[in-house]
C-alpha positions in Angstrom: -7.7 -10.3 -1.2 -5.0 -8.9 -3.7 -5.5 -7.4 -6.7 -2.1 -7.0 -9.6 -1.9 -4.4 -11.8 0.2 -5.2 -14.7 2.0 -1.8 -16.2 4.4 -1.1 -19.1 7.6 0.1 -16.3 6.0 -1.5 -13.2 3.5 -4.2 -11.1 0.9 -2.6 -9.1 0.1 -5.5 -5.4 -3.1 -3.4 -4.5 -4.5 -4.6 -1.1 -8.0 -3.2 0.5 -7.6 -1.0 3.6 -10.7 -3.5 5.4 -8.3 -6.1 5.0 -5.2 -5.0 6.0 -6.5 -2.2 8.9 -9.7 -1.5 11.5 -11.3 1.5 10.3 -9.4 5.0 11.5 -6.6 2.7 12.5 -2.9 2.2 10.8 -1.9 -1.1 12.6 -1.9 -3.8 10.5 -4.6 -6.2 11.2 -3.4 -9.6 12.6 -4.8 -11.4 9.4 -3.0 -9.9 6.9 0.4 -10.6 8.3 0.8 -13.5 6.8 0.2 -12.1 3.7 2.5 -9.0 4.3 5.2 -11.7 4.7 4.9 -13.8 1.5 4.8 -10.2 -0.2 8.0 -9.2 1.3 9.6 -12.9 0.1 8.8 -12.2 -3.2 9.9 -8.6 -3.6 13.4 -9.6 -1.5 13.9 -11.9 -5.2 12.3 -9.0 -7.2 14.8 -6.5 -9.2 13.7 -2.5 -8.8 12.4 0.2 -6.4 9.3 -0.7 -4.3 7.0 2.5 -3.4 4.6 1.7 -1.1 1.3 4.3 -1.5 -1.4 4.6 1.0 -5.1 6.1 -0.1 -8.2 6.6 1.8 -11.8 7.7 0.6 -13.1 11.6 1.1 -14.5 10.9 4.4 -13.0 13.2 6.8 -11.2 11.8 9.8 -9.9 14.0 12.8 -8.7 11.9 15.9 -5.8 12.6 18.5 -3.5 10.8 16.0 -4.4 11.6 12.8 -5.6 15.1 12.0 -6.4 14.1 8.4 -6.6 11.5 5.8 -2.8 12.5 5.1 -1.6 11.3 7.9 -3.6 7.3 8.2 -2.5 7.2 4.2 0.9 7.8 5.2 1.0 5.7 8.5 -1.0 2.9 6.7 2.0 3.1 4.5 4.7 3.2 6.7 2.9 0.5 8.5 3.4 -1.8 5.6 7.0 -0.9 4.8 7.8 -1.7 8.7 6.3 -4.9 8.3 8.1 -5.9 4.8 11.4 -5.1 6.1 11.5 -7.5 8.5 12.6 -9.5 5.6 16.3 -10.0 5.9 16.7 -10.0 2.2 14.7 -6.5 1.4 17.2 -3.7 1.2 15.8 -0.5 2.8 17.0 1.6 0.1 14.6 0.2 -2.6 11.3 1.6 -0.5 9.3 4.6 -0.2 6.4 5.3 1.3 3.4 7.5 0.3 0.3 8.7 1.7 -2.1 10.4 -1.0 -5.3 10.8 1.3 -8.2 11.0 -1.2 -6.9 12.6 -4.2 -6.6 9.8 -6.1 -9.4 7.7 -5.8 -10.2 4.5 -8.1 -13.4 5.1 -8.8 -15.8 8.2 -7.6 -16.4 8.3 -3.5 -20.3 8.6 -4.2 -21.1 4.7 -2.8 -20.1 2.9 0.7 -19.2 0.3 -2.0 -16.8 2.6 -3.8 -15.8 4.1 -0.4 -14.2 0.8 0.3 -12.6 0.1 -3.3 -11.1 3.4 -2.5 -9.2 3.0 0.9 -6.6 0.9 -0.3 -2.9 0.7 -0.1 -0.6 -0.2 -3.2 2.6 -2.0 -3.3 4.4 -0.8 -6.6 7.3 -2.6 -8.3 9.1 -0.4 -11.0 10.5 -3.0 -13.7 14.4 -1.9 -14.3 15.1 -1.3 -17.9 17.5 -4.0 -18.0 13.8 -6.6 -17.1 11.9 -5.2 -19.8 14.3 -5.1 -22.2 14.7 -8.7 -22.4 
């Protein structure tokens, strides 16, 4: 359900978009709440900023609410930050939120396979200096 990406400065939580939304939809699925919470627990006793990235695949969407794949990325996003600071212990100040549409896919959008590895949405903790030096 989760994949971690392990990186020099930070820690990548990378969660499929199937799991966590419907299709063309920014509401966090019923399912994943759960998960969303234990996320939030464990970056409330995490040291470092927290940027939360939202990523679709090339397919073109144009409804009444989004006009784009800009938009669901960054309402998928925001979506998730909503739901992690409902965590008394997560101080708003260490989030962002992104939404990068298509342009930075995984792998290439030629596949309904890769299509799906594609629409994602990534949790990133940076690692403060003071972590890695130690």
């Amino acid at each position: 359900l989760l994949d971690l990406v392990f990186e020099e400065t930070r820690i990548i939580m990378r969660s499929p978009a199937h799991s966590a939304f419907r299709a063309g939809d920014a509401n966090l699925s019923p399912s994943i709440i759960p998960t969303m919470d234990q996320i939030a627990d464990i970056l409330a006793r995490t040291e470092g900023k927290i940027s939360v990235t939202g990523h679709t695949d090339k397919s073109p969407i144009s409804t009444p609410r989004f006009r784009s794949n800009w938009e669901l990325s960054t309402a998928r996003a925001v979506s998730v930050i909503h739901r992690i600071l409902r965590h008394p212990g997560l101080d708003p100040k260490r989030l962002t939120a992104t939404g990068r549409a298509d342009i930075e896919p995984l792998v290439e959008n030629n596949s309904v396979e890769n299509k799906i590895r594609n629409r994602r949405v990534e949790i990133a903790v940076e690692i403060p200096t003071s972590v890695t030096a130690r």
